[in-house]
C-alpha positions as CSV (number, residue, x, y, z in Angstrom):
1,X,10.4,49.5,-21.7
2,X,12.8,48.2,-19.4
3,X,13.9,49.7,-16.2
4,X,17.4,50.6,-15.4
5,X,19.5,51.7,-12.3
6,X,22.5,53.9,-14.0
7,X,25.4,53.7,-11.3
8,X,27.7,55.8,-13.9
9,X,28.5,57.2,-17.0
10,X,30.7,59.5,-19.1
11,X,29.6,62.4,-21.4
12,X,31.7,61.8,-24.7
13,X,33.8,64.1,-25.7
14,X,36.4,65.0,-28.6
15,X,36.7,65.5,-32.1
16,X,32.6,64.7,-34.0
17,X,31.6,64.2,-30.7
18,X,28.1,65.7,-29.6
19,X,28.0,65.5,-26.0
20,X,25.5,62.7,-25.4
21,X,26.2,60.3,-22.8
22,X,27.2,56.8,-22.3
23,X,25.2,55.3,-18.9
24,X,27.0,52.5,-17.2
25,X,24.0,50.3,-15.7
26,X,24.0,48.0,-12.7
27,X,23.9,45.2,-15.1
28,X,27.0,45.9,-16.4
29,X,25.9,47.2,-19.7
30,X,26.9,50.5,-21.4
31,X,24.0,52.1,-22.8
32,X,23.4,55.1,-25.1
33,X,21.7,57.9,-23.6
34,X,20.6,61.2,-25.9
35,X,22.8,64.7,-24.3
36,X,19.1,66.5,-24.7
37,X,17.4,63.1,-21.8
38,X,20.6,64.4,-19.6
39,X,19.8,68.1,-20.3
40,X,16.3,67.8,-19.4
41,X,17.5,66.7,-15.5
42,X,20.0,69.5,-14.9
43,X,23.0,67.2,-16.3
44,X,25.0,68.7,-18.6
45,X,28.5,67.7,-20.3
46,X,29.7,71.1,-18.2
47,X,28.6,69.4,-14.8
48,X,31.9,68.7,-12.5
49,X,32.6,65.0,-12.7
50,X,33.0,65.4,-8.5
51,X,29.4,66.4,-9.0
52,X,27.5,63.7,-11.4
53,X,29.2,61.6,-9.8
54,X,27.2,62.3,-6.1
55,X,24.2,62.1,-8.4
56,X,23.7,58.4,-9.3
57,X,22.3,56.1,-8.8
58,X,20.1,57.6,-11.9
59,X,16.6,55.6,-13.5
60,X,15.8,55.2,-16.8
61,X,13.6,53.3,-19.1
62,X,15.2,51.7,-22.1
63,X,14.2,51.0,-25.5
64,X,15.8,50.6,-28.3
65,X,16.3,53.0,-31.8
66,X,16.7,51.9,-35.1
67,X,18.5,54.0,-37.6
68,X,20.6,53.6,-41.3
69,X,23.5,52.6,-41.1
70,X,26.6,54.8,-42.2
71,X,28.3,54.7,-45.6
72,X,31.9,54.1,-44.5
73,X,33.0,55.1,-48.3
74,X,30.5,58.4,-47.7
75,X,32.3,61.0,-49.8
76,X,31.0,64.3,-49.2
77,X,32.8,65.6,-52.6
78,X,31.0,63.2,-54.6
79,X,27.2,64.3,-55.4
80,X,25.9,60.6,-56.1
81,X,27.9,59.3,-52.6
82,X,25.1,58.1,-50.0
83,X,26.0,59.1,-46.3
84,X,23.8,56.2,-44.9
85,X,22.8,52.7,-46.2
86,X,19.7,51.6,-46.7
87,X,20.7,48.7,-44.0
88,X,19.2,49.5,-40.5
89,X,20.8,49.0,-37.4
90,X,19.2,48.6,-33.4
91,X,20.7,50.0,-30.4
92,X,19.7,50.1,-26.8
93,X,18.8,53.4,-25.9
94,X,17.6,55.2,-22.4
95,X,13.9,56.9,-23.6
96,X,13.6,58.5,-20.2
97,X,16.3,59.2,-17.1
98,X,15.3,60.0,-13.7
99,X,17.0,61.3,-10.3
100,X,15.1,59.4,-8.5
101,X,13.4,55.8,-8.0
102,X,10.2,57.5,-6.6
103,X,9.8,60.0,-10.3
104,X,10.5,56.4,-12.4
105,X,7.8,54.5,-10.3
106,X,5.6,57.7,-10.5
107,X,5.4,57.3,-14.4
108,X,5.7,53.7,-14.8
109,X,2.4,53.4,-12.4
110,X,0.2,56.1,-14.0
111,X,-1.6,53.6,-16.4
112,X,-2.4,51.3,-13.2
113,X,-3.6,54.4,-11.2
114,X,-5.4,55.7,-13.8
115,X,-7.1,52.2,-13.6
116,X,-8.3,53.1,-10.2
117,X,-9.3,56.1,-10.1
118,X,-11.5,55.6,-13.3
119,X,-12.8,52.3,-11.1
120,X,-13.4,54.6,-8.3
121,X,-15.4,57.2,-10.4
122,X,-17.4,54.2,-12.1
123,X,-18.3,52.6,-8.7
124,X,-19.6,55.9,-6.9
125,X,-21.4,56.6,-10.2
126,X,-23.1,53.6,-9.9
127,X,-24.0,53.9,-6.3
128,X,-25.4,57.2,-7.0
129,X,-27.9,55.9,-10.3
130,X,-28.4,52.9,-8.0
131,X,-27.5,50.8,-11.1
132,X,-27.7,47.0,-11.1
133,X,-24.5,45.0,-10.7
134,X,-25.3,44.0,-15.2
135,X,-25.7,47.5,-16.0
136,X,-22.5,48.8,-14.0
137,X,-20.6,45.9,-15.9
138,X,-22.6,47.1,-19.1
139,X,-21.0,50.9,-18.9
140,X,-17.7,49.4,-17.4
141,X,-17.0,47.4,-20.7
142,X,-17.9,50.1,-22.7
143,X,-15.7,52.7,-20.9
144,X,-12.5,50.7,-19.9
145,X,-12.4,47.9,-21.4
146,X,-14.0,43.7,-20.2
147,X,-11.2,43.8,-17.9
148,X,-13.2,45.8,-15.3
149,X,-14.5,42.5,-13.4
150,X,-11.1,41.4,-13.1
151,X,-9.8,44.9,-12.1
152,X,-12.3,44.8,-9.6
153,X,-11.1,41.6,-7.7
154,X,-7.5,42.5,-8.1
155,X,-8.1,45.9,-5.9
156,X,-9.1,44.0,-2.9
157,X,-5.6,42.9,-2.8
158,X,-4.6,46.9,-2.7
159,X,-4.2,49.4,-0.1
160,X,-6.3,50.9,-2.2
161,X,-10.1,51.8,-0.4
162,X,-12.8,51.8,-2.8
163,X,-16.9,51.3,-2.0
């Protein structure tokens, strides 16, 4: 997913209308974000605009969602009227928003970190059996994957301290 800096944004409002909100990113682009993503931070439709807007900048990640189109002859009166096509539509979408840069770098790292710390458990494991440099390689493969010798060479490159 790609990461986004949201400098703005608008909740719609009106007439079949359900409150989710359109983010204005530092791109330039508008992008479609779910009212429930904006409820799970404490933003609501009812926050003060004076207020949201001392909020931003927001974070988000942004996908995209696929969904039918709708019938624009959809008659509700009509039993055998379709309300959407079976034609399929994409449109960018923010997955995830974030009040700050340090919560979006906090889940966008966790795979990496994960990376290390299962390293770190694998190297002290090793030092404790007194395994050979083969047989650590052996269980390494088998655990995380035959990237573990390059994973090893890129954490010298870390602030990362491993033994």
């Amino acid at each position: 997913m790609k990461k986004v800096v949201i400098i703005g944004g608008q909740f719609a409002t009106g007439k079949d209308k359900q409150g989710n909100f359109v983010a204005q990113t530092a791109e330039g682009e508008e992008i479609f974000v779910l009212k429930n993503r904006m409820d799970a931070i404490g933003i609501t439709k009812d926050t003060p605009i004076a207020e949201l807007e001392k909020m931003f900048p927001l974070y988000g990640l942004q996908g995209t969602r696929t969904f039918n189109q709708r019938n624009p002859n959809f008659d509700p009166k009509d039993k055998d009227s379709k309300e959407f096509l079976e034609e399929t539509t994409t449109r960018p979408e923010i997955k995830r928003v974030f009040k700050s840069l340090a919560d979006l770098v906090h889940v966008t790292t966790l795979g990496e970190r994960i990376k290390v710390e299962e390293i770190k458990v694998i190297k002290q494991l090793r030092k404790d059996a007194e395994l050979t440099d083969e047989e650590i390689q052996a269980i390494a493969n088998e655990s995380i994957g035959s990237d573990f010798a390059e994973e090893e060479e890129e954490e010298v490159t870390t602030d990362v301290e491993i033994e």
